[in-house]
C-alpha positions as CSV (number, residue, x, y, z in Angstrom):
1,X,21.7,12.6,15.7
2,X,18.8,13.5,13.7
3,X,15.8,12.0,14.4
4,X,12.2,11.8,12.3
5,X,11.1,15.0,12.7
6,X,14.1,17.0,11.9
7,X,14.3,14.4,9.0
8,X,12.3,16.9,7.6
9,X,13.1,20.2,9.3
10,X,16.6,20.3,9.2
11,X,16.4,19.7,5.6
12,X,14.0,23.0,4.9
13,X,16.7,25.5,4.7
14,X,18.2,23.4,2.0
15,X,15.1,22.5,-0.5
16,X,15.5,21.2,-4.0
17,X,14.7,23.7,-6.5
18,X,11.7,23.3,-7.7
19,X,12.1,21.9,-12.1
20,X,9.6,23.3,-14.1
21,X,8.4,20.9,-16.6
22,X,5.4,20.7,-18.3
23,X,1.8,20.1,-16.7
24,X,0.4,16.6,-17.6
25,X,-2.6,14.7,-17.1
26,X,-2.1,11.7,-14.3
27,X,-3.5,9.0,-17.0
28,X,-1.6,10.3,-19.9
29,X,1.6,8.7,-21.4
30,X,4.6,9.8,-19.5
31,X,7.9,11.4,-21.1
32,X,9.3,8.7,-23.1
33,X,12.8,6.9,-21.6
34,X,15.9,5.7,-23.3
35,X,17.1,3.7,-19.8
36,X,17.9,0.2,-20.0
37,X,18.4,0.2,-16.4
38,X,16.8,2.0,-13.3
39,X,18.9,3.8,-10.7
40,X,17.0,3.7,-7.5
41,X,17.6,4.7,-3.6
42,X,15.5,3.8,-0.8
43,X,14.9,6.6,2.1
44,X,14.0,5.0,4.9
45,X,15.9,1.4,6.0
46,X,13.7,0.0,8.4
47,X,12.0,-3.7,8.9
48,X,10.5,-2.4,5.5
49,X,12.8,-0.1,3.8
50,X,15.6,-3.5,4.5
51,X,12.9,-6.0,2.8
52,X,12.9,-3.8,-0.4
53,X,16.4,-3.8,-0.4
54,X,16.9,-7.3,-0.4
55,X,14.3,-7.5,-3.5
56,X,16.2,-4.5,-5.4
57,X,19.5,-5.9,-5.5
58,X,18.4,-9.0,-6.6
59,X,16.5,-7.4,-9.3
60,X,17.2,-7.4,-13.3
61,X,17.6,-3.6,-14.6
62,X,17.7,-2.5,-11.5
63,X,20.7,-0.7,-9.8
64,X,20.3,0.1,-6.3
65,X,22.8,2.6,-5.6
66,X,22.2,5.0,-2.5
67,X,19.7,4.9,0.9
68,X,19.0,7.0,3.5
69,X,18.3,6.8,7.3
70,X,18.5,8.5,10.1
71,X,19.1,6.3,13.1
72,X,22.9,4.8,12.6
73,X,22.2,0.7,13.5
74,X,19.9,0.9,10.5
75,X,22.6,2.5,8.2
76,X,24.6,-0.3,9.2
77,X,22.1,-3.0,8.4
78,X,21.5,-1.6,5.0
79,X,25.1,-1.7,4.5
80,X,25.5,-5.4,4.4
81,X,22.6,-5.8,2.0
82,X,24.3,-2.8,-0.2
83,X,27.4,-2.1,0.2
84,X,28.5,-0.6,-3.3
85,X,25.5,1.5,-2.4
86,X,25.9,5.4,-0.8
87,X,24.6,6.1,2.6
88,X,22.7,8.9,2.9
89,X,21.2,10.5,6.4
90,X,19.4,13.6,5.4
91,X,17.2,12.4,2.1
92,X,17.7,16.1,0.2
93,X,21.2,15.4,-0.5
94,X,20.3,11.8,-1.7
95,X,17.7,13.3,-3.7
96,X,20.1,15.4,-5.8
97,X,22.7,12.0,-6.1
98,X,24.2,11.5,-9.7
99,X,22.6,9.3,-12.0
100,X,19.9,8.9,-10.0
101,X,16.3,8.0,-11.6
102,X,13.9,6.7,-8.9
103,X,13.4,7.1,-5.0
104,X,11.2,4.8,-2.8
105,X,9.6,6.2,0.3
106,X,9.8,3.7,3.1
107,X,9.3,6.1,6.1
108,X,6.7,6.6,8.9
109,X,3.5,8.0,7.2
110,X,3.7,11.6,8.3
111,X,6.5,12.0,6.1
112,X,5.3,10.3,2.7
113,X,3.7,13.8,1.6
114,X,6.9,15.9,2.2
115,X,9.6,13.8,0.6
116,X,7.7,12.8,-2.0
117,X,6.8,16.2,-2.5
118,X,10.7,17.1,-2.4
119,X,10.7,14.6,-4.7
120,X,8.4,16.0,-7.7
121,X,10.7,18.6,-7.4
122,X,13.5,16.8,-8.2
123,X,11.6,15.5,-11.5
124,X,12.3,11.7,-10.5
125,X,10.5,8.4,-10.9
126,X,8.5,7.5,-6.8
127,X,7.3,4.4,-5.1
128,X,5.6,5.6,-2.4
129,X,5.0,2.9,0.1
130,X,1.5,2.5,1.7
131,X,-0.4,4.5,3.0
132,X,0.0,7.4,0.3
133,X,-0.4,10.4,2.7
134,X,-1.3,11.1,6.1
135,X,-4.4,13.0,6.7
136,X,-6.9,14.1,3.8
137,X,-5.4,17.9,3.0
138,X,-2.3,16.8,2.7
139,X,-3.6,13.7,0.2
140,X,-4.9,16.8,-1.7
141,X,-2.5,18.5,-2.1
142,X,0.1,15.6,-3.3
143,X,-2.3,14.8,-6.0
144,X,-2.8,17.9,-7.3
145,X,0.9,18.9,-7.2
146,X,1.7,15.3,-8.6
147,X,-1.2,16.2,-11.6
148,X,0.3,19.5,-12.0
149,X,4.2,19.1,-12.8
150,X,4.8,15.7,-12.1
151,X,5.6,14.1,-16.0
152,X,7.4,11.0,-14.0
153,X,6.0,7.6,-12.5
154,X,4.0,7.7,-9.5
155,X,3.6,4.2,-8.1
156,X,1.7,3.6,-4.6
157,X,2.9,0.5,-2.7
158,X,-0.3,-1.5,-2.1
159,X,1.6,-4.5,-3.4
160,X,-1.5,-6.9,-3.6
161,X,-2.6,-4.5,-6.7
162,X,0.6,-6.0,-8.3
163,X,-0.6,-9.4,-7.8
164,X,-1.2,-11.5,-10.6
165,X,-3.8,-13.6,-8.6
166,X,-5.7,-10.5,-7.0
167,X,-5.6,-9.4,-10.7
168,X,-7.1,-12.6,-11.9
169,X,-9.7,-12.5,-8.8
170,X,-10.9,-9.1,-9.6
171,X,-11.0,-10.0,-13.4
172,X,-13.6,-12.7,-12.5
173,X,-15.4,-10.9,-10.2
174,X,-16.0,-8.1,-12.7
175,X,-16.7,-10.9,-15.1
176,X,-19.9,-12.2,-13.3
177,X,-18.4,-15.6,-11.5
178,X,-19.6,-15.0,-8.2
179,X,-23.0,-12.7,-9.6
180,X,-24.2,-10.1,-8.2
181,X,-21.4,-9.0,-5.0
182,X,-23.5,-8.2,-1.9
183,X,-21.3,-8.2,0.7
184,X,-17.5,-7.6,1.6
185,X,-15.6,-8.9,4.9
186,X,-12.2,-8.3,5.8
187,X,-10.1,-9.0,8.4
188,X,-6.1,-9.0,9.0
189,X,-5.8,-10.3,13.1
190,X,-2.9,-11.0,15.0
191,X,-1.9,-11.8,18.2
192,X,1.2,-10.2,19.9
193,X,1.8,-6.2,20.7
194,X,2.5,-5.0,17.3
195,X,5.7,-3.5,18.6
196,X,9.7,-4.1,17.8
197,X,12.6,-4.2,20.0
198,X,14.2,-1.0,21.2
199,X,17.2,-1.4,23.0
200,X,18.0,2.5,23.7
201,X,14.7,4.1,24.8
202,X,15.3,7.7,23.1
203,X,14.2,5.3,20.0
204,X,11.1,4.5,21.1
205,X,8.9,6.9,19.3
206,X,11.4,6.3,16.0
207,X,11.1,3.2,16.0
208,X,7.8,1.7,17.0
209,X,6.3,4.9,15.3
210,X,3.1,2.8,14.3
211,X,2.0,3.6,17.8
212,X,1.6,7.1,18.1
213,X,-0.9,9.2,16.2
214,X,2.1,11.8,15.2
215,X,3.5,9.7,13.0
216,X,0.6,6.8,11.9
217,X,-3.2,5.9,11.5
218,X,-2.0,2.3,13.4
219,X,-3.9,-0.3,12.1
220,X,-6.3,1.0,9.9
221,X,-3.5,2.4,7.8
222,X,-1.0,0.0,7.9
223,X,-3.4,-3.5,7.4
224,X,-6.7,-3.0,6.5
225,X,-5.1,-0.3,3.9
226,X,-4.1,-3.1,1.6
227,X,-7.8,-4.9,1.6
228,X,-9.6,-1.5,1.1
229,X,-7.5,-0.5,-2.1
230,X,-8.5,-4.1,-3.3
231,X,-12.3,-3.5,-2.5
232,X,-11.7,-0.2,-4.5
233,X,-10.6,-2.0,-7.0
234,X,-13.0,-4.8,-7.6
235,X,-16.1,-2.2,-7.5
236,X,-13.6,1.0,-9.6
237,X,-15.2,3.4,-7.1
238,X,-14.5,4.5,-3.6
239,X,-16.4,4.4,-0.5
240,X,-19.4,6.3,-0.1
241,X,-19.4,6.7,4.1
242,X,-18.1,4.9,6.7
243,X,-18.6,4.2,10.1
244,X,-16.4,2.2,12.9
245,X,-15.2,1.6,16.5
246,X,-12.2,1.2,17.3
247,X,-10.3,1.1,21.3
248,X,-7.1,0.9,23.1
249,X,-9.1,-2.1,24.8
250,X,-6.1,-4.8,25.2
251,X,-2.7,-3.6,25.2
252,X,-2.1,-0.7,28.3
253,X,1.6,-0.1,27.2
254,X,1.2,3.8,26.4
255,X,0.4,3.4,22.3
256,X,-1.8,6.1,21.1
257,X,-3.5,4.1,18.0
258,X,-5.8,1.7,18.7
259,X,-5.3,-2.2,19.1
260,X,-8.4,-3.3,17.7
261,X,-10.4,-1.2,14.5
262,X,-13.9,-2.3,13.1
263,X,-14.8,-0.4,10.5
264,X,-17.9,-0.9,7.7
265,X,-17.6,1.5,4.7
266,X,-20.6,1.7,2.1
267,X,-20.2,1.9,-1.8
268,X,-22.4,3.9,-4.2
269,X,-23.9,-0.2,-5.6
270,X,-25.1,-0.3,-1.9
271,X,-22.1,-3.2,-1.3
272,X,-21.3,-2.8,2.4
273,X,-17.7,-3.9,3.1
274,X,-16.5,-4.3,6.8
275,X,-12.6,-4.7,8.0
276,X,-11.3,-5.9,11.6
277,X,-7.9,-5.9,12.7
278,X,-7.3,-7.0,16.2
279,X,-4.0,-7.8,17.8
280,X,-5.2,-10.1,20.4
281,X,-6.5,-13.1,18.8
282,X,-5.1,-14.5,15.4
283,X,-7.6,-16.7,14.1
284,X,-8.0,-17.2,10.6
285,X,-5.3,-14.3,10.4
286,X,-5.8,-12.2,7.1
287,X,-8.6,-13.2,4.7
288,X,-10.7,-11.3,2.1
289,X,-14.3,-12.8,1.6
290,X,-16.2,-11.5,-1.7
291,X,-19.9,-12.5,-1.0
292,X,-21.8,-13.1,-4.5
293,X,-25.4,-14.2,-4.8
294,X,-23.7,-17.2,-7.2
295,X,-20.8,-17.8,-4.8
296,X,-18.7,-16.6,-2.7
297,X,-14.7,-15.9,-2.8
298,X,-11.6,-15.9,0.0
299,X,-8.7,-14.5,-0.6
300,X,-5.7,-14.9,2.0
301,X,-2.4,-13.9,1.6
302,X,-1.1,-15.9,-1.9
303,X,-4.4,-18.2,-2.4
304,X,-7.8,-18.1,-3.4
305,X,-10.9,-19.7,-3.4
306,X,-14.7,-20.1,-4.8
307,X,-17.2,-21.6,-3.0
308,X,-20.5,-22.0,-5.0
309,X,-23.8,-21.3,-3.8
310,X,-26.8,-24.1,-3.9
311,X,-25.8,-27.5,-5.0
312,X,-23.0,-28.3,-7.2
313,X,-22.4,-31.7,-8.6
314,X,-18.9,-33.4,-9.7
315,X,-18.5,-32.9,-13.4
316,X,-15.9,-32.7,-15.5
317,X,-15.8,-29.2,-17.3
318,X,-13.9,-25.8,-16.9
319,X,-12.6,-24.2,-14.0
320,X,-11.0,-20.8,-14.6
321,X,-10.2,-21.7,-18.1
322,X,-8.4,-24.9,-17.9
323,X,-10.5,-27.0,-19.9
324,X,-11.5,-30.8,-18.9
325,X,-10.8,-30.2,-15.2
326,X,-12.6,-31.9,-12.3
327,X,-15.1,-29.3,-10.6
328,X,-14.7,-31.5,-7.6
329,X,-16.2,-29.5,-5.0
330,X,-17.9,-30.9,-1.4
331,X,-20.2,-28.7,0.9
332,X,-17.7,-26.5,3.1
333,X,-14.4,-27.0,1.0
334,X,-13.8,-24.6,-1.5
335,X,-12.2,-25.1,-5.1
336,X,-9.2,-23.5,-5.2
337,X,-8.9,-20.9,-7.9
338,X,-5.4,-21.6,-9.5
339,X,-2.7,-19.0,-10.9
340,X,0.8,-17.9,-11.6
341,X,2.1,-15.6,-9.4
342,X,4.7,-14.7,-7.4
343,X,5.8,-12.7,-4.0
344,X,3.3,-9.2,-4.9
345,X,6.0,-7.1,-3.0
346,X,8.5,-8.6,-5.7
347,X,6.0,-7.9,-8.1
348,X,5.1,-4.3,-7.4
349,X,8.9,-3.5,-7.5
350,X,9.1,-5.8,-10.8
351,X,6.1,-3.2,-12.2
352,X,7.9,-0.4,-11.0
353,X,10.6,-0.6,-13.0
354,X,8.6,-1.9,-15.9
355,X,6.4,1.5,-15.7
356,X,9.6,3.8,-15.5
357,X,11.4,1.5,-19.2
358,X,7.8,1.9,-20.5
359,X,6.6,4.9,-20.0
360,X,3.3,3.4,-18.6
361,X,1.0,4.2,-15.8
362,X,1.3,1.8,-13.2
363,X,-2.2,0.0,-12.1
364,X,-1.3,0.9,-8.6
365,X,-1.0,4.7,-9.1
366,X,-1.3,8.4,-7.3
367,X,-4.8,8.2,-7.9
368,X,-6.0,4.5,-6.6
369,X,-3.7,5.4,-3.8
370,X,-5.1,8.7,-2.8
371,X,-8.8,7.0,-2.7
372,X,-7.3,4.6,-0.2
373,X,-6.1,7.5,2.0
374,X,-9.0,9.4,1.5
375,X,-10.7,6.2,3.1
376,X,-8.5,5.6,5.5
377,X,-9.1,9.2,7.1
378,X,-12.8,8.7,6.6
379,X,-12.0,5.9,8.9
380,X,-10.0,7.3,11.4
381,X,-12.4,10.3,11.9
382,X,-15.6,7.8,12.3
383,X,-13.9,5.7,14.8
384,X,-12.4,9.2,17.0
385,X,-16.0,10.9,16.2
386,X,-18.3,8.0,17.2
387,X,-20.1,9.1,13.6
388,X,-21.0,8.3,10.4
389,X,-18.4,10.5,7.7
390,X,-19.2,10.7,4.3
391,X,-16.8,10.6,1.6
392,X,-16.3,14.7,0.2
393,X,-16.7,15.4,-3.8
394,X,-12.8,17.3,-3.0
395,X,-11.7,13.9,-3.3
396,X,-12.2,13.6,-6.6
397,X,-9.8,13.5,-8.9
């Protein structure tokens, strides 16, 4: 039986060949496509690659039609969500499956960089799940290669940037409604060991993979990732240095990435923006709070909030542009900012296909991504280091 690292290696002798296509700018206009439909596979049918699934085949202009694994009770599960669909277990051969127009990568992190690499060779259409790329060379070199003969869409899967209400949050935080930003927390806290059920220890590793430094940053990469891209995002820039502790402080059960990450990263507007992830206390699990010196904003998983500073009177007026509403706020509850949206997972995979029947850039592309992952490393390195690291101008794209 294969197992994740000869995922990759016993797949080397039989590479793809490369396609030579023509060199394009990462913002330009992709090649132009006559699809009504999108033929997609998912490599990689975990707890995550199975949640895609679900979404895919219940998607409009979307045809799910192969996946790829290679552990054999996770073939099976993703044969009851698909079963007109192919089963794959070494992802080169799905990669060269008929018809086919778009992969997404839902596999540990040390493998995004080489199948989606495999997979700019095969000239399709990538969803690459978060976080981009493991490790800040190998984020490089993706990028460039992606900027170089890529001419498809390259989508990252920090969902939240699909979200219609984090897009609406960042729009009026841009626009001035909390004033000037000054501050950032984060936090995403839990309470329980992070791990899944393995009922045949030779799994272990395979399975809870988020434990061992191999195959994952832990926590860092896998929460917090989704509230730095947002900070990104509200401020267009990236992290100027960062500096963190982080400790294998609560749970003794032989993980090698840390059970609790603190990390404060700085921001060329002299914004600091810290992010806590513990897994042995869940209070007020995962909240965003946008400190402005006219109010302040929190953000949890599908709601929002503004909080005004100094006093603020019940009036009738506007409140995010619905006109003759109540601005009925009291000290200590917040008025809740309201707007259509739905599940952002469902949403990302809704914009997926929309970028690839377009031919547009997805907001949530190679580029946001790789700033995330750049950070993320930054973060990893200050934590292991015990120092401050600065973000390096090879980042830059």
């Amino acid at each position: 039986m294969l197992n994740r690292r000869t995922f990759l290696s016993k797949g080397a002798a039989t590479l793809v060949s490369p396609i030579i296509i023509a060199k394009t700018d990462v913002f330009s206009i992709l090649n132009s496509t006559n699809i009504a439909s999108v033929n997609v596979a998912v490599i990689g049918t975990g707890a995550r690659g199975k949640g895609l699934m679900r979404i895919l085949v219940n998607t409009i202009n979307v045809n799910l039609i192969a996946y790829c694994d290679v552990l054999t009770f996770r073939l099976n599960e993703a044969l009851e969500i698909a079963p007109k669909a192919k089963a794959y277990r070494d992802y080169l051969e799905l990669l060269q499956h008929k018809n086919l127009d778009a992969i997404i990568i839902s596999t540990p992190l040390n493998t995004h960089a080489q199948i989606a690499s495999d997979a700019v060779n095969a000239n399709l259409h990538i969803y690459c799940e978060k976080t981009l790329v493991k490790g800040a060379q190998e984020t490089k070199n993706l990028v460039q290669k992606v900027k170089n003969v890529h001419t498809k869409i390259f989508q990252t899967g920090h969902q939240y940037h699909s979200s219609r209400l984090y897009s609406h949050a960042v729009d009026l935080i841009q626009g001035g409604k909390l004033g000037k930003v000054n501050s950032v927390r984060a936090q995403w806290n839990r309470n329980g060991n992070w791990r899944r059920a393995v009922s045949d220890k030779r799994y272990e590793r395979q399975i809870n993979w988020r434990m061992y430094r191999e195959y994952s940053f832990g926590l860092l990469a896998e929460l917090s990732s989704h509230q730095i891209d947002f900070v990104n995002w509200v401020f267009n820039s990236n992290p100027s240095k960062v500096s963190g502790f982080g400790g294998i402080d609560y749970w003794k059960d032989g993980r090698e990435t840390y059970d609790n990450t603190h990390v404060v990263y700085a921001y060329p507007n002299g914004v600091k923006a810290s992010f806590t992830c513990l897994t042995g206390n869940s209070k007020d699990d995962y909240k965003i709070y946008v400190m402005g010196d006219k109010g302040t904003m929190v953000l949890d998983y599908s709601k929002a909030w503004f909080y005004p500073e100094g006093s603020y009177t019940k009036e009738f007026g506007d409140v995010d542009g619905v006109s003759g509403a109540t601005t009925n706020w009291e000290k200590g509850k917040g008025i809740p900012i309201k707007f259509e949206h739905i599940d952002p997972t469902r949403q990302a995979l809704e914009d997926f296909r929309d970028s690839i029947l377009n031919s547009q850039l997805p907001m949530s592309n190679i580029i946001s991504g790789s700033k995330t992952a750049f950070a993320i490393d930054m973060g990893i390195r200050a934590m292991d280091q015990n120092k401050t690291i600065y973000w390096d101008s090879s980042y830059n794209f």
